[in-house]
mmCIF file of the N, C-alpha and C atoms, coordinates in Angstrom:
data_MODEL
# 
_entry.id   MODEL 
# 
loop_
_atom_site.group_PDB 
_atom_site.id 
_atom_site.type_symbol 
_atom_site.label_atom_id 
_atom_site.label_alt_id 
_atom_site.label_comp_id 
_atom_site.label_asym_id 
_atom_site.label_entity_id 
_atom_site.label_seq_id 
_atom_site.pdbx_PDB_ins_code 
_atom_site.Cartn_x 
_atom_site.Cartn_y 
_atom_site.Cartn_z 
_atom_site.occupancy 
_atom_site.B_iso_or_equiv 
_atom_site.pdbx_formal_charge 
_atom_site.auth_seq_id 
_atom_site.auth_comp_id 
_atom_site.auth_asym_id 
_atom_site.auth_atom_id 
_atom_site.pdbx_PDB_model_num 
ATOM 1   N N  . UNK A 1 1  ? 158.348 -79.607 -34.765 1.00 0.00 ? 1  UNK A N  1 
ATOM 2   C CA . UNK A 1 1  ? 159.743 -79.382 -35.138 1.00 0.00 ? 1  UNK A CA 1 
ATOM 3   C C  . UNK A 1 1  ? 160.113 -77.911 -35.020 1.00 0.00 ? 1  UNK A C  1 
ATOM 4   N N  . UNK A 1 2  ? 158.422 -77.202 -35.560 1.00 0.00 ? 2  UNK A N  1 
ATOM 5   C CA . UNK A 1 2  ? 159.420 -75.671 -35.616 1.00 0.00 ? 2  UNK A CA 1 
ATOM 6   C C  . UNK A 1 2  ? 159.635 -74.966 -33.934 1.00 0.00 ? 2  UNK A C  1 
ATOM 7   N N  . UNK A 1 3  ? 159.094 -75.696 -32.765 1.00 0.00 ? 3  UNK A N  1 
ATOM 8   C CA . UNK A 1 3  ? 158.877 -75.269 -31.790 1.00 0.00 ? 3  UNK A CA 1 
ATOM 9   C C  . UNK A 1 3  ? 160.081 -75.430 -30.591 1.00 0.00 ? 3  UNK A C  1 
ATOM 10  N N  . UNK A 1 4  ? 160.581 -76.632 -31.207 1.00 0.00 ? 4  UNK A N  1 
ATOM 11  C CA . UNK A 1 4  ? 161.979 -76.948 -31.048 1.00 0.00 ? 4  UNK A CA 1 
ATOM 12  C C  . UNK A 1 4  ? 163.257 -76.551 -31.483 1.00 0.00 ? 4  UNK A C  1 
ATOM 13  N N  . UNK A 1 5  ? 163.367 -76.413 -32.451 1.00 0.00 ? 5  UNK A N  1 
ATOM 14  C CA . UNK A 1 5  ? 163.997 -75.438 -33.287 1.00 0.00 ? 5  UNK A CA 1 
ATOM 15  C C  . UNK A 1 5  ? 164.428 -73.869 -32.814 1.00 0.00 ? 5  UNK A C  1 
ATOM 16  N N  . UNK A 1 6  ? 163.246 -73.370 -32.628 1.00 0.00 ? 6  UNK A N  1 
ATOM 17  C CA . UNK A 1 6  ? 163.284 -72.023 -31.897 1.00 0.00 ? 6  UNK A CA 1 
ATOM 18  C C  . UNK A 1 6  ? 163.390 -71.981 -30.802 1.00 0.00 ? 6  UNK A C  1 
ATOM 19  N N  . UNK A 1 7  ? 163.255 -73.046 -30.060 1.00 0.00 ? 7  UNK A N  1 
ATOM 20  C CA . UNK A 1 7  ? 163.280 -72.878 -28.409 1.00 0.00 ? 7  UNK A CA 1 
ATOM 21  C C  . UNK A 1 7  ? 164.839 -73.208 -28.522 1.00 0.00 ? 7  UNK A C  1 
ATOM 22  N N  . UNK A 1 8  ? 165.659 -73.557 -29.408 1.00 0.00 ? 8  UNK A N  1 
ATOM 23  C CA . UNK A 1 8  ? 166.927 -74.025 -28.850 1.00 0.00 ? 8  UNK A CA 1 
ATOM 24  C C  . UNK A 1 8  ? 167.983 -72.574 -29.760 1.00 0.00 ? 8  UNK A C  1 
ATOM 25  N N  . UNK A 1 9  ? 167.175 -71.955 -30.748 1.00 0.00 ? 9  UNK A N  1 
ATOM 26  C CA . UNK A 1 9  ? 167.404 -70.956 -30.918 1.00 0.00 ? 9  UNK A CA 1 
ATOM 27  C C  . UNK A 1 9  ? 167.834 -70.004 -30.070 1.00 0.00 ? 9  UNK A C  1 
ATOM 28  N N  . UNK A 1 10 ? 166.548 -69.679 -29.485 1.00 0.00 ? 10 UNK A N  1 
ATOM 29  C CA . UNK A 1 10 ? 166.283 -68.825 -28.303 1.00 0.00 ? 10 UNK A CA 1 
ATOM 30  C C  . UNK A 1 10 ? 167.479 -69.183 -27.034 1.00 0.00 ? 10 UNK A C  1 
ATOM 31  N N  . UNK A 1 11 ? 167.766 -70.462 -26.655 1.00 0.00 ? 11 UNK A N  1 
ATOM 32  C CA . UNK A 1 11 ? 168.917 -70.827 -25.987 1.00 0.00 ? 11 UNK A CA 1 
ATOM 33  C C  . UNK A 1 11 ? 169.994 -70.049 -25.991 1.00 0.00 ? 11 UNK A C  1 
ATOM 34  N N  . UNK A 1 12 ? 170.247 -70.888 -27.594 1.00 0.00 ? 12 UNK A N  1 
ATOM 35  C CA . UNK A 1 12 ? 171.543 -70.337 -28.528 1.00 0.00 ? 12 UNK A CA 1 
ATOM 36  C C  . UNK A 1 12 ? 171.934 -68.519 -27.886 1.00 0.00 ? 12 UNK A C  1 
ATOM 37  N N  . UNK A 1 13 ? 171.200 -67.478 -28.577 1.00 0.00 ? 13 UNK A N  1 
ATOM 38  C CA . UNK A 1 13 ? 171.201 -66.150 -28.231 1.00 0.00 ? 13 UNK A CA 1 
ATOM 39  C C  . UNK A 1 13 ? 171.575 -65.924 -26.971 1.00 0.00 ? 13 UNK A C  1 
ATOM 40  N N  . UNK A 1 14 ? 170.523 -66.584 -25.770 1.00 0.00 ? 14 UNK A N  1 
ATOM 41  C CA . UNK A 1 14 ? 170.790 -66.290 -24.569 1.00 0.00 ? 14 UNK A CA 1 
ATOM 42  C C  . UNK A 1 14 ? 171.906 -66.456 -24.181 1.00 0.00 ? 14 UNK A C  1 
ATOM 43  N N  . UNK A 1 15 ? 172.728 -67.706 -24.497 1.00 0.00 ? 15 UNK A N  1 
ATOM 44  C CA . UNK A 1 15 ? 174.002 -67.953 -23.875 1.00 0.00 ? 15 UNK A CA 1 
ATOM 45  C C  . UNK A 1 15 ? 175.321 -67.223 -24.732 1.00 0.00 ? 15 UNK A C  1 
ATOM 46  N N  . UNK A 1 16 ? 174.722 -66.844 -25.704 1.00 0.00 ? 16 UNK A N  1 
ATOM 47  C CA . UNK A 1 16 ? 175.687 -65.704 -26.826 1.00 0.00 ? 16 UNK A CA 1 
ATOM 48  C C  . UNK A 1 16 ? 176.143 -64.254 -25.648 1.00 0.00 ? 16 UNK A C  1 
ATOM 49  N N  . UNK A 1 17 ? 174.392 -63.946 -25.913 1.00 0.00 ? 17 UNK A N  1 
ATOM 50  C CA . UNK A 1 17 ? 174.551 -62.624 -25.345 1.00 0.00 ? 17 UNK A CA 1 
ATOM 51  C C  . UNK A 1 17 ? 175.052 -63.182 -23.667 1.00 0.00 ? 17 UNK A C  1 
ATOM 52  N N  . UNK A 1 18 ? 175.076 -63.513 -23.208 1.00 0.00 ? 18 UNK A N  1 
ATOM 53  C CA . UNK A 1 18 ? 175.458 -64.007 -21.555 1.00 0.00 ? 18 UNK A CA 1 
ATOM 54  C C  . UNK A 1 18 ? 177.067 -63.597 -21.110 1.00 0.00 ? 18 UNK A C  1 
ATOM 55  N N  . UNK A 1 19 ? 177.513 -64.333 -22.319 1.00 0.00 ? 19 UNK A N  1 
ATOM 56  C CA . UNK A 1 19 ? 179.160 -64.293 -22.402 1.00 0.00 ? 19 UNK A CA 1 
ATOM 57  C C  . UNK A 1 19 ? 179.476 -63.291 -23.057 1.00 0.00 ? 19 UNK A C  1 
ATOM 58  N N  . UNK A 1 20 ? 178.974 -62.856 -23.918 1.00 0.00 ? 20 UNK A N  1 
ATOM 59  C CA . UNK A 1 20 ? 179.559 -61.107 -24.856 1.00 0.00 ? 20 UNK A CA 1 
ATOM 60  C C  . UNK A 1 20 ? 179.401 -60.075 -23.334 1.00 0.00 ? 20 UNK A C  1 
ATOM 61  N N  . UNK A 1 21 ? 178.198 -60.526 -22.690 1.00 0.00 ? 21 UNK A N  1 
ATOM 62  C CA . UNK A 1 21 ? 177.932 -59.492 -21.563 1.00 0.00 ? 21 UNK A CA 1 
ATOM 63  C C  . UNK A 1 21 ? 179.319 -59.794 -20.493 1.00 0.00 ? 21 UNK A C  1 
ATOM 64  N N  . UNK A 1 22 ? 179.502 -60.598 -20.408 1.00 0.00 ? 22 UNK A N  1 
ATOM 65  C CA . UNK A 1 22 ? 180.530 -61.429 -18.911 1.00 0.00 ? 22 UNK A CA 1 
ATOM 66  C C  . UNK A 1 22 ? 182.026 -60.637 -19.658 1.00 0.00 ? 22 UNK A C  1 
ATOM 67  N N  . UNK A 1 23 ? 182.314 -61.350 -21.047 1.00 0.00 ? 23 UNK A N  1 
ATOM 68  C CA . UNK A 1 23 ? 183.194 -60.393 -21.582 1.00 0.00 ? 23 UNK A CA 1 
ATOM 69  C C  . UNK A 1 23 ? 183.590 -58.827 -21.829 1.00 0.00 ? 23 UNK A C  1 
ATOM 70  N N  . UNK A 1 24 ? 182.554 -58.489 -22.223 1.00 0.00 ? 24 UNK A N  1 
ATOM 71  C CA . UNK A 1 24 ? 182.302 -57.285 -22.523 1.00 0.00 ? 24 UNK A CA 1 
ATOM 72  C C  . UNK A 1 24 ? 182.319 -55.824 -21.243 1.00 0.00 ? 24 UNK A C  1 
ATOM 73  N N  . UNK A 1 25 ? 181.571 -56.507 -20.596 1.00 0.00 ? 25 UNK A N  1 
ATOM 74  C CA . UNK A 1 25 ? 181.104 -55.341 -19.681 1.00 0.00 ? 25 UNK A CA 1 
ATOM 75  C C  . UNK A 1 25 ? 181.935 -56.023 -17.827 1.00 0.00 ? 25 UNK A C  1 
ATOM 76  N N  . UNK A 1 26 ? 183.317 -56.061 -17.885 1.00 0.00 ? 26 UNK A N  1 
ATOM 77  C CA . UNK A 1 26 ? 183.090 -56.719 -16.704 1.00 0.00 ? 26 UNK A CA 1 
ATOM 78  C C  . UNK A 1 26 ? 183.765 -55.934 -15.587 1.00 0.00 ? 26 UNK A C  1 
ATOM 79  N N  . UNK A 1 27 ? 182.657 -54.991 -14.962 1.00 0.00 ? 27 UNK A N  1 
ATOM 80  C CA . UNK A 1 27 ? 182.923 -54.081 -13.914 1.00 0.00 ? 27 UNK A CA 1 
ATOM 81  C C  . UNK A 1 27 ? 182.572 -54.652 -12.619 1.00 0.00 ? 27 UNK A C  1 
ATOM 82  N N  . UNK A 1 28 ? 182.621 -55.942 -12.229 1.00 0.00 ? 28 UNK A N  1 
ATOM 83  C CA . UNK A 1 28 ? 182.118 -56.173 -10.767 1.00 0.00 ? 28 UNK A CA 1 
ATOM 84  C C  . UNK A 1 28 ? 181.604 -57.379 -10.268 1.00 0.00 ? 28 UNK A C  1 
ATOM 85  N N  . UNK A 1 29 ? 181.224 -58.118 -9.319  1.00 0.00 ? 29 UNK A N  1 
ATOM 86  C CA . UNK A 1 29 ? 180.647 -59.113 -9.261  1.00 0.00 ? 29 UNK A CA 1 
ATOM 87  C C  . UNK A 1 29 ? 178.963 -58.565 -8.991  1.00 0.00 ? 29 UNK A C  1 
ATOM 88  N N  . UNK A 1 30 ? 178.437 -57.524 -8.413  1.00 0.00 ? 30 UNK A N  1 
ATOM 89  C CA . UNK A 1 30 ? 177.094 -56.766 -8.591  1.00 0.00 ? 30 UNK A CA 1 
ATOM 90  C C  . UNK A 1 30 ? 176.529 -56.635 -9.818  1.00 0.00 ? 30 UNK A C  1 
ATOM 91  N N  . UNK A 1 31 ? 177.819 -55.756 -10.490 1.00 0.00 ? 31 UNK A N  1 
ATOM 92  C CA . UNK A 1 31 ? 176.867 -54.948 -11.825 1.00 0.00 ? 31 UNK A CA 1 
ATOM 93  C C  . UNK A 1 31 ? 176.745 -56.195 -13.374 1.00 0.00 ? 31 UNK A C  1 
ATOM 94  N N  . UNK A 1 32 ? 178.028 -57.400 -13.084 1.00 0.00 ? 32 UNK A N  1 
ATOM 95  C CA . UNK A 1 32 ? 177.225 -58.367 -13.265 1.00 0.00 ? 32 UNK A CA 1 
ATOM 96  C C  . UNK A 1 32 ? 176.048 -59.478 -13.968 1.00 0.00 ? 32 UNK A C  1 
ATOM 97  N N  . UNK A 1 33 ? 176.210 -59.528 -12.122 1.00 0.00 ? 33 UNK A N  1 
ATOM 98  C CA . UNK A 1 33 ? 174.919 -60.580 -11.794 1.00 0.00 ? 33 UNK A CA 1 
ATOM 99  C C  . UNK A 1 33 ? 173.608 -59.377 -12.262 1.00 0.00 ? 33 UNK A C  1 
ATOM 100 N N  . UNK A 1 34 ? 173.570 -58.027 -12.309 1.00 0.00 ? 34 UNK A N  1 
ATOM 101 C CA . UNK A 1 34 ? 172.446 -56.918 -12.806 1.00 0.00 ? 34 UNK A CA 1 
ATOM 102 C C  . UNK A 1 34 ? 173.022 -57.504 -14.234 1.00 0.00 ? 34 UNK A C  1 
ATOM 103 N N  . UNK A 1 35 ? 173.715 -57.377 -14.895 1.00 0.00 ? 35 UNK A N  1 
ATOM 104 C CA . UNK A 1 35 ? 173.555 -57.386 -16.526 1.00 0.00 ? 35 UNK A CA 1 
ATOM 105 C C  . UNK A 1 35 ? 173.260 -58.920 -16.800 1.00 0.00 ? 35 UNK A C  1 
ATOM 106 N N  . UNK A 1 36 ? 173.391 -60.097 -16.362 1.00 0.00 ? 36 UNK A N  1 
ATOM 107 C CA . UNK A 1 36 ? 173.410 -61.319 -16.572 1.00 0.00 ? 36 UNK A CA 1 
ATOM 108 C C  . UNK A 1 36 ? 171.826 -61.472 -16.181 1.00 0.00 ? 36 UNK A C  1 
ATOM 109 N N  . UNK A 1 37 ? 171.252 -61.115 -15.100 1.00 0.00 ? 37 UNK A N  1 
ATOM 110 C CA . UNK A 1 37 ? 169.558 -61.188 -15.000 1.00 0.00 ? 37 UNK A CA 1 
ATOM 111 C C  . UNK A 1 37 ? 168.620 -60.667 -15.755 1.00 0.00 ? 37 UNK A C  1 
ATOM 112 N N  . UNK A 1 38 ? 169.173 -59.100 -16.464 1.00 0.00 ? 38 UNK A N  1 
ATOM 113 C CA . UNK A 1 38 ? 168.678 -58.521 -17.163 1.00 0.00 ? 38 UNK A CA 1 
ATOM 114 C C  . UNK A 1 38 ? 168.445 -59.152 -18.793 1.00 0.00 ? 38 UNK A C  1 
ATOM 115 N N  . UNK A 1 39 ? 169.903 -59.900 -18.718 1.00 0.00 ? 39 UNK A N  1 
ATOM 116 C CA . UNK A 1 39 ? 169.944 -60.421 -20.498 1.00 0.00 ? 39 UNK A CA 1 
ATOM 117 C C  . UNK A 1 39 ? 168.717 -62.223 -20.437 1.00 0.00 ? 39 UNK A C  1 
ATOM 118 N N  . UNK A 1 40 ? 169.145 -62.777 -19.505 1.00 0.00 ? 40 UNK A N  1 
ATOM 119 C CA . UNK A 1 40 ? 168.538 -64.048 -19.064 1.00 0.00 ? 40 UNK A CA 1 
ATOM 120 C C  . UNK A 1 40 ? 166.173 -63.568 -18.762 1.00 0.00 ? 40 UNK A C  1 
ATOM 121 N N  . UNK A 1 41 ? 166.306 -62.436 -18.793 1.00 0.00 ? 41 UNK A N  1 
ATOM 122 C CA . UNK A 1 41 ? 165.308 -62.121 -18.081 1.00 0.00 ? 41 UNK A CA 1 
ATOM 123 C C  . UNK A 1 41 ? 164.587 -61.939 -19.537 1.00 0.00 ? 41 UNK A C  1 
ATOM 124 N N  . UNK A 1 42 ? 165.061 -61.203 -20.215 1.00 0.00 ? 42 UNK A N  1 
ATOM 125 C CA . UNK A 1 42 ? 164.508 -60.771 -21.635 1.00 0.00 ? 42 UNK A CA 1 
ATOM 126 C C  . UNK A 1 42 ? 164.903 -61.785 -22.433 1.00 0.00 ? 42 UNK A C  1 
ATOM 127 N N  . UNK A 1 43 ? 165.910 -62.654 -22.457 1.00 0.00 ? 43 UNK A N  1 
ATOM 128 C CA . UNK A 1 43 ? 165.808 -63.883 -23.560 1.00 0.00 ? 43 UNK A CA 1 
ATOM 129 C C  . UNK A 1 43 ? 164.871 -64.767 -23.072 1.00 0.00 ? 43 UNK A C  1 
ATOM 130 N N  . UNK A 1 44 ? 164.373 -64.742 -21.703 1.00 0.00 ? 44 UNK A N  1 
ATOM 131 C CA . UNK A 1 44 ? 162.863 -65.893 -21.491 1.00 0.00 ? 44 UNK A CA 1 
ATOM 132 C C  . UNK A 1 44 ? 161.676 -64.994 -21.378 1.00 0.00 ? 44 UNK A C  1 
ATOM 133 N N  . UNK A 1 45 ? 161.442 -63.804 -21.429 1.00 0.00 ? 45 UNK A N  1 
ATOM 134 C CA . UNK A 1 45 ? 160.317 -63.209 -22.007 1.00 0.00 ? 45 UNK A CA 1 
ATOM 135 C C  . UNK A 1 45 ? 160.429 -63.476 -23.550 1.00 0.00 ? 45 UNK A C  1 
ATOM 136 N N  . UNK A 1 46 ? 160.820 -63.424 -24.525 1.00 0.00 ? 46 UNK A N  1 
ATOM 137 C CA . UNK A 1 46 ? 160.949 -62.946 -25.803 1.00 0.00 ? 46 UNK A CA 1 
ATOM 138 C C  . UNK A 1 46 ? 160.898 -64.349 -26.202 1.00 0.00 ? 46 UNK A C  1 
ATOM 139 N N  . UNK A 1 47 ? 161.130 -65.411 -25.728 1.00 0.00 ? 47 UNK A N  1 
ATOM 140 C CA . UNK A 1 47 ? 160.742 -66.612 -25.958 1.00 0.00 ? 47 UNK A CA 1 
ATOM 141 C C  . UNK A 1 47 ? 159.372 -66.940 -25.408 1.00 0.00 ? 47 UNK A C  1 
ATOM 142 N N  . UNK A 1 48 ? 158.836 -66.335 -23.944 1.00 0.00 ? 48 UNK A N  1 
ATOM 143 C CA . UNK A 1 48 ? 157.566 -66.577 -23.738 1.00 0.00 ? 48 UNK A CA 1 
ATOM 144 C C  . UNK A 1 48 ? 156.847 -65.727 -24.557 1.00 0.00 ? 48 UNK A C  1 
ATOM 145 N N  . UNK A 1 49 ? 156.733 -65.104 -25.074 1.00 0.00 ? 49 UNK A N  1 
ATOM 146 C CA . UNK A 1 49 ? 155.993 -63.833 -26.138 1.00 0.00 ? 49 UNK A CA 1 
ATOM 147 C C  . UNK A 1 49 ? 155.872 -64.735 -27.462 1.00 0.00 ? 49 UNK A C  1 
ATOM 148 N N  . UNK A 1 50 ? 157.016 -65.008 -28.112 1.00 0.00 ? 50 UNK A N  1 
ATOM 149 C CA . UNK A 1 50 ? 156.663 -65.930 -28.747 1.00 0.00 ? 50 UNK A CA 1 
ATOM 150 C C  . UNK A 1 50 ? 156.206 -67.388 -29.142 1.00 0.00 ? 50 UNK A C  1 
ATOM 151 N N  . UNK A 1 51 ? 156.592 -68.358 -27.769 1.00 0.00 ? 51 UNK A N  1 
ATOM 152 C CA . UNK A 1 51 ? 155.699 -69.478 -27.356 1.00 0.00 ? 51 UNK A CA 1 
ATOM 153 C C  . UNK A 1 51 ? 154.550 -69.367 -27.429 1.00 0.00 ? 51 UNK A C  1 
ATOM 154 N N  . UNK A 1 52 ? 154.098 -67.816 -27.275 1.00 0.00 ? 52 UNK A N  1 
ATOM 155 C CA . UNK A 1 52 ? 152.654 -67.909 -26.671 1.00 0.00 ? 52 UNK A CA 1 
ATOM 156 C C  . UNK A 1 52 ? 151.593 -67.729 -27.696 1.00 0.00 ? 52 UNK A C  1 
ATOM 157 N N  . UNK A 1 53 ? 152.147 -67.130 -29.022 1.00 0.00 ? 53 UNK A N  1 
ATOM 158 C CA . UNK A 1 53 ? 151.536 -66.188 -30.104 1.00 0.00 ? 53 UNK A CA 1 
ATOM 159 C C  . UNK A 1 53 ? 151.708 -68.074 -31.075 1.00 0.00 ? 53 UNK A C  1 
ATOM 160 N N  . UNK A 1 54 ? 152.519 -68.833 -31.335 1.00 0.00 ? 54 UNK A N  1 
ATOM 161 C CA . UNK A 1 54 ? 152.865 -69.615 -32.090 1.00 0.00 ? 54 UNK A CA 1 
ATOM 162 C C  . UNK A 1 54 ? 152.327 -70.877 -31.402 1.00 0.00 ? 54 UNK A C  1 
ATOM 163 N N  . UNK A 1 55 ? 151.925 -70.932 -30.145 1.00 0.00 ? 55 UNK A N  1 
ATOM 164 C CA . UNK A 1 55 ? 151.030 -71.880 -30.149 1.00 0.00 ? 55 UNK A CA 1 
ATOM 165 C C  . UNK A 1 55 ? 149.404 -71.572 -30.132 1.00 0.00 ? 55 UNK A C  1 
ATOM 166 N N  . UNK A 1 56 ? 149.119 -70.078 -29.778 1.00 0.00 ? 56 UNK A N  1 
ATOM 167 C CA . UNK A 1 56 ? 147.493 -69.552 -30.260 1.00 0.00 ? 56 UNK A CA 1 
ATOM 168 C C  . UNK A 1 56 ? 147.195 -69.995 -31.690 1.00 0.00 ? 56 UNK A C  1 
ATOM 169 N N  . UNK A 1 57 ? 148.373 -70.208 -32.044 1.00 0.00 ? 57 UNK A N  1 
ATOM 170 C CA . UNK A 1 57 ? 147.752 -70.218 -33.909 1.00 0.00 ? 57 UNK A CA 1 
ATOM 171 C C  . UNK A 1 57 ? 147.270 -71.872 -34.040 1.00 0.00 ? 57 UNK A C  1 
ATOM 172 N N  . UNK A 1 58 ? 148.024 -72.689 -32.933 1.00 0.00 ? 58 UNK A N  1 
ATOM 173 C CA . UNK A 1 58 ? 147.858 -74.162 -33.551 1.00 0.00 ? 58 UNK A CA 1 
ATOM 174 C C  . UNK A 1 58 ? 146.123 -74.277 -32.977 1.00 0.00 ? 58 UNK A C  1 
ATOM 175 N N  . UNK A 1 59 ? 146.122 -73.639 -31.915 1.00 0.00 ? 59 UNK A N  1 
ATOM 176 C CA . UNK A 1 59 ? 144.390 -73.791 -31.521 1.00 0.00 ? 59 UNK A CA 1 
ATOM 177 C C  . UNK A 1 59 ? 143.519 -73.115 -31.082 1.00 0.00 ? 59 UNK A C  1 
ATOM 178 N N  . UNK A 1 60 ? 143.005 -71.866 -31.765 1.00 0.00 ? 60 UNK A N  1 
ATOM 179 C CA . UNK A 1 60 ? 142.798 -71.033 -32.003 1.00 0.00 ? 60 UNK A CA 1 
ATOM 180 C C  . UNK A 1 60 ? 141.329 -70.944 -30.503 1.00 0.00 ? 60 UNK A C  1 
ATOM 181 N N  . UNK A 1 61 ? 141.085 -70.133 -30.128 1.00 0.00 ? 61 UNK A N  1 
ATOM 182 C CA . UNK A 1 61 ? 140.313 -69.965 -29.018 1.00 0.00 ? 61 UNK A CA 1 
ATOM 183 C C  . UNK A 1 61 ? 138.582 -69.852 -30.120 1.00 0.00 ? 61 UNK A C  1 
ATOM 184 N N  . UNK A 1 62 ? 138.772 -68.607 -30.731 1.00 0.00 ? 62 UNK A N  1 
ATOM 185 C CA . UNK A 1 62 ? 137.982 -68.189 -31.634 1.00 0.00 ? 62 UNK A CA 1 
ATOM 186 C C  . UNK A 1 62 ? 137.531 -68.120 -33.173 1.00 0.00 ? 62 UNK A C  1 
ATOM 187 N N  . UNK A 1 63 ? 136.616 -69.461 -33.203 1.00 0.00 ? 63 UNK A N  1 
ATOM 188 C CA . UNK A 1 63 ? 136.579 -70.127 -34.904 1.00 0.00 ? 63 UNK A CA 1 
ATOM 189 C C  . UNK A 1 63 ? 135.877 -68.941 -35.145 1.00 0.00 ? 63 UNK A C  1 
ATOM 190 N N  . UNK A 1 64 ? 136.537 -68.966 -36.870 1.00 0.00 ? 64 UNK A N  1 
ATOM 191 C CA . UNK A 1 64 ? 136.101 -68.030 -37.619 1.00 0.00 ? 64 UNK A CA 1 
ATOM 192 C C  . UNK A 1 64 ? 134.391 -68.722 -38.514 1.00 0.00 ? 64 UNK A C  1 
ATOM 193 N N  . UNK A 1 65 ? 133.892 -67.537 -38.211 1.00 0.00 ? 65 UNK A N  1 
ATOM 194 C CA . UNK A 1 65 ? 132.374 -68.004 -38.769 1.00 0.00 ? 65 UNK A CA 1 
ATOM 195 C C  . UNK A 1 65 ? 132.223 -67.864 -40.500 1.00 0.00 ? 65 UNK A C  1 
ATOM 196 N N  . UNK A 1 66 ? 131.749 -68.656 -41.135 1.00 0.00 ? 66 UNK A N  1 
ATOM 197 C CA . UNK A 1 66 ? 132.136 -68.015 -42.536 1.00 0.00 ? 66 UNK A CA 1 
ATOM 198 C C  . UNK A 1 66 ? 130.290 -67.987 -43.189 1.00 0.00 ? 66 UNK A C  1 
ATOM 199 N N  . UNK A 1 67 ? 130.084 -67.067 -43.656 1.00 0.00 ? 67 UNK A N  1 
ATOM 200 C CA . UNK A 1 67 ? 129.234 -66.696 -44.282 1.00 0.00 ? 67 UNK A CA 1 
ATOM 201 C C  . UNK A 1 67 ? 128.500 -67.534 -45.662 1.00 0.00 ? 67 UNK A C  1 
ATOM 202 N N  . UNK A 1 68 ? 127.332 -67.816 -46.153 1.00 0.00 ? 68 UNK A N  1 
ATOM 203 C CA . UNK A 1 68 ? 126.698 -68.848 -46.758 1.00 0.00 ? 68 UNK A CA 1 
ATOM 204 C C  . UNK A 1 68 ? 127.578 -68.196 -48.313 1.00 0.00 ? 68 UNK A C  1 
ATOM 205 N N  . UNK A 1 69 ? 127.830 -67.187 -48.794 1.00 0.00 ? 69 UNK A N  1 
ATOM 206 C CA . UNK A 1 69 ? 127.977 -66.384 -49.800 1.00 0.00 ? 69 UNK A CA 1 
ATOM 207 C C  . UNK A 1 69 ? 129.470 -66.327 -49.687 1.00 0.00 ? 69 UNK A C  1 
ATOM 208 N N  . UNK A 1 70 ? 130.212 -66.772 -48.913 1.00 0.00 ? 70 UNK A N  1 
ATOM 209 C CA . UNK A 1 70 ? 131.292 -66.542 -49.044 1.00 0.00 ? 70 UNK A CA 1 
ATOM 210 C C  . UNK A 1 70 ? 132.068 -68.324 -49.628 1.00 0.00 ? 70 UNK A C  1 
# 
């Protein structure tokens, strides 16, 4: 649930910031398609960064060893 949740999150933002950018900044059909790749480019890194960290946790590569005394 929470993986869904955030992935549609992450949507959400992208298409926020997409249109504040289209609105906001609109000098051209170049400079743009440069600000629209740039925002699209970093809202699917920043979702792969965190896809990637939040599913290491569900299965961890490296079990923790625990000690007889502990």
């Amino acid at each position: 649930m929470g993986f869904l949740v955030t992935t549609l999150i992450f949507v959400a933002v992208g298409i926020i910031a997409s249109l504040c950018v289209t609105i906001c900044c609109n000098r051209g059909p170049s400079t743009n398609l440069l600000h629209l790749t740039l925002i699209i480019s970093a809202t699917v890194c920043c979702w792969m960064m965190w896809a990637i960290v939040y599913l290491a946790q569900m299965k961890p590569l490296i079990v923790p060893i625990l000690n007889e005394g502990e």
